[in-house]
C-alpha positions in Angstrom: -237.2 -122.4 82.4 -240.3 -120.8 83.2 -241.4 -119.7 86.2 -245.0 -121.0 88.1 -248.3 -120.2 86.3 -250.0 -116.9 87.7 -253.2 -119.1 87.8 -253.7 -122.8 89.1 -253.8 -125.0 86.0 -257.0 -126.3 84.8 -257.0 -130.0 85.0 -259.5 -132.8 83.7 -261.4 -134.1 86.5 -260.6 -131.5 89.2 -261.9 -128.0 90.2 -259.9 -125.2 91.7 -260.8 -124.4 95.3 -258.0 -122.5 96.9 -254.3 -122.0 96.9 -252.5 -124.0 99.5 -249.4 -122.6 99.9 -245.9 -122.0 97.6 -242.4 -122.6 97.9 -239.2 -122.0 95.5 -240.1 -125.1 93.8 -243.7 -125.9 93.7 -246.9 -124.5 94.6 -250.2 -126.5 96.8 -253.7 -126.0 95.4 -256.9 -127.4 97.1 -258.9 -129.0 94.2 -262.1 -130.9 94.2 -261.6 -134.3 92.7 -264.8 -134.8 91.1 -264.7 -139.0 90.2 -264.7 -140.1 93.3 -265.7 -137.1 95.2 -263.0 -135.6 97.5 -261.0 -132.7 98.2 -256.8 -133.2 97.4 -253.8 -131.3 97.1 -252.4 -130.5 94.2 -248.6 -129.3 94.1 -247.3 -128.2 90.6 -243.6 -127.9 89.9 -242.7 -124.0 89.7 -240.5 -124.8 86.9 -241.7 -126.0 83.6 -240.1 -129.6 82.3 -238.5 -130.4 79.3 -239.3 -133.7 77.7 -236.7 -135.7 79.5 -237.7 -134.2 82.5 -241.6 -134.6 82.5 -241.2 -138.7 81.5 -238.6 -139.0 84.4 -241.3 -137.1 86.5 -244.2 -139.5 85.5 -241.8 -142.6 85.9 -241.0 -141.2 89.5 -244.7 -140.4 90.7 -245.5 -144.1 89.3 -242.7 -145.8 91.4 -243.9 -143.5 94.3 -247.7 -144.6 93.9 -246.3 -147.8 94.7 -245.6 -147.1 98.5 -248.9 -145.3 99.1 -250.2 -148.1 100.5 -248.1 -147.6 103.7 -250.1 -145.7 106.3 -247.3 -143.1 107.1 -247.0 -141.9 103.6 -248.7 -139.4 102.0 -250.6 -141.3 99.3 -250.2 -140.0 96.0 -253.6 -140.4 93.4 -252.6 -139.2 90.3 -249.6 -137.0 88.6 -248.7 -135.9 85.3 -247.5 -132.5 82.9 -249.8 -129.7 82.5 -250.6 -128.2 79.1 -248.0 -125.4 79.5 -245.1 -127.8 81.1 -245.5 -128.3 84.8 -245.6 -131.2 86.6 -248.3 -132.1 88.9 -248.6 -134.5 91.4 -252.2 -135.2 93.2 -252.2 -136.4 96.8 -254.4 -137.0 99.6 -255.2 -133.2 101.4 -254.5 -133.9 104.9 -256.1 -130.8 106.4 -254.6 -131.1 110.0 -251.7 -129.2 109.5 -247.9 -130.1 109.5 -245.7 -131.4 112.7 -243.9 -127.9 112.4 -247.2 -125.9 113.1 -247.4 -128.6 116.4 -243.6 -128.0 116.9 -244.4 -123.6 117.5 -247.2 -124.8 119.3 -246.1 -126.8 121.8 -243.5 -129.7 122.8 -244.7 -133.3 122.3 -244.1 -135.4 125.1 -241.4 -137.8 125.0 -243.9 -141.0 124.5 -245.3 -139.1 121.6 -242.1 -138.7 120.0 -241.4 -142.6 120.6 -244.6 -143.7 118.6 -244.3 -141.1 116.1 -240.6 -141.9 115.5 -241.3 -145.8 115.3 -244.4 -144.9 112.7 -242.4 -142.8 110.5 -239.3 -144.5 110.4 -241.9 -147.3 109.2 -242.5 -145.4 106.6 -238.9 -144.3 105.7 -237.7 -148.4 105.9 -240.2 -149.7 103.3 -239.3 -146.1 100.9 -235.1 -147.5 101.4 -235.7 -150.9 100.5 -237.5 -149.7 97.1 -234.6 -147.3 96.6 -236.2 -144.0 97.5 -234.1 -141.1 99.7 -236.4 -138.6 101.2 -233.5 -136.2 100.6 -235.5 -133.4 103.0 -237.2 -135.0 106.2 -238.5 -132.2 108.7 -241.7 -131.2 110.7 -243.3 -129.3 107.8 -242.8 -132.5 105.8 -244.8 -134.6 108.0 -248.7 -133.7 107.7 -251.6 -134.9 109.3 -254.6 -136.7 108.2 -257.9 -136.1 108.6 -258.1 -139.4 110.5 -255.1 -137.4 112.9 -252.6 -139.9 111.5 -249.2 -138.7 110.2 -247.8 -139.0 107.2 -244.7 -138.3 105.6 -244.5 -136.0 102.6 -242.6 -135.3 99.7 -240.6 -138.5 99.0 -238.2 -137.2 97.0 -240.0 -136.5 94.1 -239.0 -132.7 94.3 -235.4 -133.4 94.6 -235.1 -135.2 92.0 -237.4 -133.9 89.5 -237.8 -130.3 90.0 -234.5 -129.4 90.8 -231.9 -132.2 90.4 -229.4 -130.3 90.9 -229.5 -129.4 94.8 -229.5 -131.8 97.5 -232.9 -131.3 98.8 -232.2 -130.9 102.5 -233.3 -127.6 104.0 -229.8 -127.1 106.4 -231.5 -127.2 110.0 -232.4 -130.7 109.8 -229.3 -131.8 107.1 -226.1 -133.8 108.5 -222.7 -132.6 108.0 -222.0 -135.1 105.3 -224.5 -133.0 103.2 -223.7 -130.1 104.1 -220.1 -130.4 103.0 -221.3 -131.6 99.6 -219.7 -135.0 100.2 -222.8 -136.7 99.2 -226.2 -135.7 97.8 -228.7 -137.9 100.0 -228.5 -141.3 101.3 -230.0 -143.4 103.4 -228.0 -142.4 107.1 -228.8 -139.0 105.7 -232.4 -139.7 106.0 -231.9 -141.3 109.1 -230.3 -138.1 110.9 -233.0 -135.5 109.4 -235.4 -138.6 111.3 -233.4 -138.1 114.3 -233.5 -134.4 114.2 -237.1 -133.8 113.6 -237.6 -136.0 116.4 -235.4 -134.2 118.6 -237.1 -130.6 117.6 -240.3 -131.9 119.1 -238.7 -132.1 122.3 -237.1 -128.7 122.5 -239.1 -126.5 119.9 -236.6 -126.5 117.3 -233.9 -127.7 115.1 -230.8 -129.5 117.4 -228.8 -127.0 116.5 -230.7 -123.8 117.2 -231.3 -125.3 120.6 -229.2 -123.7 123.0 -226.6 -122.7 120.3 -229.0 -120.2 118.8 -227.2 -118.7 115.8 -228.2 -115.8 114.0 -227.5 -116.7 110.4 -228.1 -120.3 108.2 -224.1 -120.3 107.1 -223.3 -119.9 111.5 -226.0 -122.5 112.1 -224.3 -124.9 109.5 -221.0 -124.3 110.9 -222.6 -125.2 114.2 -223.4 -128.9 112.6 -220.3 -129.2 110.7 -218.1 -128.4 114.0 -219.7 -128.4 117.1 -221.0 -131.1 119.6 -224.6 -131.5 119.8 -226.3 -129.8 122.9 -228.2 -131.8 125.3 -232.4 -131.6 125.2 -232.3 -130.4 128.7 -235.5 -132.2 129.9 -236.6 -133.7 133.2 -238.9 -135.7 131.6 -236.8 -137.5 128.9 -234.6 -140.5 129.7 -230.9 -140.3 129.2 -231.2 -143.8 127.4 -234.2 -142.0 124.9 -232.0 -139.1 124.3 -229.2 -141.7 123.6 -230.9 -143.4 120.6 -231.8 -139.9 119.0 -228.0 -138.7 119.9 -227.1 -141.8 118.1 -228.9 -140.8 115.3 -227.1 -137.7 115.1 -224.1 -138.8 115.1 -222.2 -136.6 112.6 -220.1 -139.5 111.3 -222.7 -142.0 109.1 -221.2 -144.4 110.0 -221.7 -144.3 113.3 -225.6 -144.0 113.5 -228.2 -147.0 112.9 -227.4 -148.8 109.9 -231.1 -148.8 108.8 -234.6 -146.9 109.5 -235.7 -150.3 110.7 -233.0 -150.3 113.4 -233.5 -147.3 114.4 -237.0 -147.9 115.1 -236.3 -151.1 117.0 -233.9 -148.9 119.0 -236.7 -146.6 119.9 -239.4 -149.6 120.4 -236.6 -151.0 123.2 -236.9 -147.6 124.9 -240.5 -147.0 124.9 -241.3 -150.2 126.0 -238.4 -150.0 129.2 -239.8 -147.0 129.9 -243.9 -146.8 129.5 -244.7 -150.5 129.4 -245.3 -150.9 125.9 -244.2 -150.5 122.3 -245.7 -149.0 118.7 -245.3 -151.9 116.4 -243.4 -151.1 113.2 -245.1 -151.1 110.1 -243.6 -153.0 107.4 -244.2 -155.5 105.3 -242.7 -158.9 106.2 -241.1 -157.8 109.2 -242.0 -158.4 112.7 -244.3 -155.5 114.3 -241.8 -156.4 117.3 -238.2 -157.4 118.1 -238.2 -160.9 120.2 -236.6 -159.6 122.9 -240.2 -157.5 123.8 -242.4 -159.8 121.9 -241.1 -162.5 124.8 -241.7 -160.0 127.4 -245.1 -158.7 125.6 -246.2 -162.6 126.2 -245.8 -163.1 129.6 -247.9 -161.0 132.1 -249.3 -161.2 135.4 -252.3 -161.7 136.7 -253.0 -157.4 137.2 -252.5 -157.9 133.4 -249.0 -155.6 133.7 -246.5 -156.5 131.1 -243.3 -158.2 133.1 -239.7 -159.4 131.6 -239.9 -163.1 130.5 -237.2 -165.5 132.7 -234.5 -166.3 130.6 -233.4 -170.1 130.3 -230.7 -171.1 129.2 -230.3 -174.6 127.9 -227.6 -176.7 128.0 -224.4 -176.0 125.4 -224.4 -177.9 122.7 -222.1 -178.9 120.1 -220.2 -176.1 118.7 -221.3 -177.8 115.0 -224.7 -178.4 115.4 -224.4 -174.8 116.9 -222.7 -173.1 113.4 -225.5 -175.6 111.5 -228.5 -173.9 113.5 -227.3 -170.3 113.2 -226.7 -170.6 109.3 -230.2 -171.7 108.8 -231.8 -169.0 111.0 -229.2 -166.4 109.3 -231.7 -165.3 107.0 -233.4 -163.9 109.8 -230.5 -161.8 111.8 -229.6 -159.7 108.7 -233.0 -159.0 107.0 -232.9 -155.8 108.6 -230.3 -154.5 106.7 -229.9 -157.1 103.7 -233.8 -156.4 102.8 -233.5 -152.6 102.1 -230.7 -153.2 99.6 -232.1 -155.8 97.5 -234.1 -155.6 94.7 -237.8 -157.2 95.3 -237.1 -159.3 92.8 -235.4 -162.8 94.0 -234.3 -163.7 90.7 -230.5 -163.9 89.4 -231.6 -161.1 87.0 -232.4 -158.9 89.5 -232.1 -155.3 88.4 -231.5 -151.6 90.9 -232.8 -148.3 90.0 -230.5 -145.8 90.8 -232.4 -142.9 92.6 -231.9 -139.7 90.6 -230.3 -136.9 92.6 -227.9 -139.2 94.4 -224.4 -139.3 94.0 -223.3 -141.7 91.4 -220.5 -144.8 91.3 -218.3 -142.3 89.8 -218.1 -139.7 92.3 -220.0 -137.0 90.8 -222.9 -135.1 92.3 -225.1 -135.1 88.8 -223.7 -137.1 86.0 -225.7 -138.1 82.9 -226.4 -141.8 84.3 -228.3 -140.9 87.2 -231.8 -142.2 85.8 -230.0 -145.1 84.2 -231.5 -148.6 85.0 -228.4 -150.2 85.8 -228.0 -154.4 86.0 -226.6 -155.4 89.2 -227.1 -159.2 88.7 -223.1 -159.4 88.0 -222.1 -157.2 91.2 -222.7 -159.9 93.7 -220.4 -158.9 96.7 -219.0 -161.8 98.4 -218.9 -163.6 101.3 -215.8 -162.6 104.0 -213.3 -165.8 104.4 -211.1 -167.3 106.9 -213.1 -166.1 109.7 -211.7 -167.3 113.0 -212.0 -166.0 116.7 -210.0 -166.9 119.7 -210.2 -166.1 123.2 -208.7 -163.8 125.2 -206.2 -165.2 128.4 -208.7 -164.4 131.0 -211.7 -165.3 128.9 -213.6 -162.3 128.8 -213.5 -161.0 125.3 -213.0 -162.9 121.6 -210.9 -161.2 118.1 -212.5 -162.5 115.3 -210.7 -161.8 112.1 -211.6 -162.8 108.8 -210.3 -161.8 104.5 -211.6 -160.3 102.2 -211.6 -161.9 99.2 -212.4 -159.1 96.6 -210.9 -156.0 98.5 -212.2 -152.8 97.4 -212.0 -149.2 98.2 -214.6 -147.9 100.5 -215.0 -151.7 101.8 -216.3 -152.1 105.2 -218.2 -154.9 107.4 -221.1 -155.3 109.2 -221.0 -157.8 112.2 -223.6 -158.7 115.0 -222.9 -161.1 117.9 -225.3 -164.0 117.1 -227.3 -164.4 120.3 -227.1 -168.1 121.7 -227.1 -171.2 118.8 -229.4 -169.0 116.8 -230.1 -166.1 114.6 -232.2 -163.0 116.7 -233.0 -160.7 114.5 -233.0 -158.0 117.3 -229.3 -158.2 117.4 -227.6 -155.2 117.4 -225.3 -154.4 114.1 -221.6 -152.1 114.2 -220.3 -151.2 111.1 -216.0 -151.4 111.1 -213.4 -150.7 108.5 -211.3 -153.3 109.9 -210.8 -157.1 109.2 -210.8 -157.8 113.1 -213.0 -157.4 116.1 -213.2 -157.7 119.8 -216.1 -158.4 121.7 -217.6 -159.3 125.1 -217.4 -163.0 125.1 -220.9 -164.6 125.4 -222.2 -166.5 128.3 -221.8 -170.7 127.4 -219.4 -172.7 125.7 -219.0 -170.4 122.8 -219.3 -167.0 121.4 -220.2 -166.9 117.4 -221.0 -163.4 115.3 -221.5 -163.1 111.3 -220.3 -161.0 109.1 -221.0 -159.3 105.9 -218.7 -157.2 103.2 -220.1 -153.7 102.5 -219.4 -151.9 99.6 -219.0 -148.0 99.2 -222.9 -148.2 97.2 -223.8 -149.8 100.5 -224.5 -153.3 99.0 -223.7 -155.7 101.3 -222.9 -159.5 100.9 -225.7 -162.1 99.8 -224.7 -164.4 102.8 -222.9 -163.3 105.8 -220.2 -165.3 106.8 -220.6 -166.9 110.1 -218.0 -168.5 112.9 -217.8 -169.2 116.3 -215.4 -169.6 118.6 -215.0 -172.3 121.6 -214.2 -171.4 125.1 -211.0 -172.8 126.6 -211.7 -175.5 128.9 
């Protein structure tokens, strides 16, 4: 294919002002828009696209368009194919620079990085449950407005159009997992570069470089293939703050927050132990905060300073009325991480776009079906079965176990502790390849959890499966 046009193309509608910037796949122009009046960038694919390619790319910027209503994503106005083959993609010019321009700079402090963090990982929950991967989240990805608002860039549309072949991920801020080739994006893949760019505010640069500082890209990836993750080394940032970013990092997916949304609850916890008060996430249909800090954000006294909220508990009640009550609030505890894999449709027929650029069912990094609409209305996962818990001799912890009644490879379950007789949707989820678990057992009568089947696409079940257990009397 062709390489970039010496000359910025000449589009209807806009005026050349100035060249922005290149890369190995695109290049940024400042244009004038003329109708309505405003300056925007304009990034044009450095590789000219055959006809498959370009009505893939138009499909793409469409789908995208969709989430520029989010104010942490870069809005995208208009896209299409130039007369000699390029794609082109017009967005909103945010003249205030890029995060990694603040990064050289200077280090943010750590309440900055809390309400940045919460803001884009907004912005990265509502692209997941539409079936976008970033594929390359970093500071130079994240720009800033005119209005000094960030915003995160490049939602995968140069993955998976420009260059479908590559991953994406620039290796400073990739996980292993990537690295390694075993998989081409996904969304805990996402989540880490989140966690990383977060972490390079603190320290100036990638997690890796810190401390380690290697002087070649194939020793710094052998640094986060192999070696543990240094420690951000400052006075000012809480053990507990760098916990939920080391969490994040965690070289085994598996083992860091099971969605963007989580993750930001996990940093909304922290900022409000810490500095009194928490960003609100941004996403449609969710609450701006979990109840455990909307309860405490409620009660304050009379200097006007937030304070904990007294917890009462009520009586126990019957262990069925108990199972009834947490079924029809279960909706609630897993929307968090049902949500981002369903369809927005709520019909039988409901149908999955498979993002281009990921791995496929089959295995392979870049098989022919990636851009294949594929029907998922048949792939229901089911419901665990035979759940059942029992209580340890000296009543301090409870194994649940529970079938699975359409075992499959790759299966594994996610389980939260339901908190009281019902559904909190601030409960904390763990991901097990197991049938069984132990946990704490609750204070009451009874200690109850739910569980879902997740499959190696990471669909989960439509209903988790619920059960509680009694305490011996």
């Amino acid at each position: 294919m062709a390489n970039a046009p010496s000359r910025p193309p000449k589009l209807p509608g806009y005026d050349f002002v100035q060249t922005l910037g290149s890369g190995a796949t695109a290049t940024v122009y400042l244009y004038h828009q003329r109708m309505p009046a405003r300056p925007v960038a304009v990034k044009v694919s450095a590789k000219t696209l055959d006809p498959q390619a370009a009505a893939l790319f138009n499909r793409e910027a469409n789908f995208m368009a969709k989430l520029s209503s989010h104010p942490y994503i870069l809005p995208v106005y208009d896209a299409g194919v130039t007369s000699d083959g390029h794609g082109f993609i017009v967005v909103e010019y945010a003249p205030g620079g890029t995060y990694n321009s603040m990064m050289k700079a200077q280090s943010l402090t750590c309440e900055q990085v809390l309400d940045l963090g919460i803001k884009l990982a907004s912005a990265l929950f509502t692209a997941h449950r539409s079936n976008i991967i970033h594929h390359d989240i970093k500071p130079s990805n994240i720009l800033i407005t005119s209005q000094g608002l960030p915003v995160l860039a490049d939602f995968g549309i140069s993955t998976d159009v420009y260059d479908r072949t590559e991953t994406g991920f620039s290796p400073p801020w990739a996980p292993p997992e990537v690295l390694q080739h075993l998989t081409n994006g996904s969304e805990a893949a996402d989540i880490y570069s989140l966690a990383a760019t977060l972490y390079a505010l603190l320290v100036g640069c990638s997690p890796y470089q810190h401390e380690y500082r290697p002087r070649s890209q194939s020793e710094l990836i052998s640094l986060i293939i192999n070696q543990p993750l240094p420690r951000i080394n400052r006075a000012d940032v809480p053990a507990e703050v760098e916990n939920v970013l080391r969490r994040g990092l965690n070289k085994d997916p598996d083992q860091r927050y099971y969605s963007a949304l989580e993750f930001a609850r996990a940093m909304q916890r922290v900022q409000f132990a810490y500095y009194g008060h928490a960003t609100p996430v941004t996403v449609e249909g969710m609450p701006p905060y979990p109840k455990d800090i909307e309860r405490r954000r409620r009660v304050t006294d009379q200097t006007g300073q937030m304070t904990a909220a007294p917890r009462h508990w009520g009586k126990p009640v019957a262990i069925a009325a108990s199972i009834v009550a947490a079924l029809t609030a279960v909706g609630l505890v897993f929307a968090f991480v049902v949500w981002p894999r369903m369809d927005n449709a709520a019909s039988s027929d409901a149908r999955q776009l498979a993002t281009p650029g990921t791995s496929d069912n089959d295995g392979d990094r870049n098989g022919q079906d990636d851009d294949v609409i594929t029907d998922t209305a048949n792939a229901q996962v089911p419901s665990p079965e035979n759940v059942t818990g029992s209580y340890a001799q000296d009543g301090s912890s409870v194994t649940f176990t529970w079938t699975n009644p359409d075992p499959q490879d790759g299966d594994t379950y996610a389980w939260a502790i339901m908190q009281g007789s019902t559904a909190d949707q601030s409960a904390a989820t763990t991901t097990t390849k197991d049938t069984q678990v132990t946990v704490n057992a609750q204070d009451g009568s009874q200690t109850c959890i739910q569980v879902s089947i997740v499959r190696e696409s990471r669909q989960m079940s439509a209903n988790p499966a619920i059960a509680c257990a009694a305490k011996p009397q």
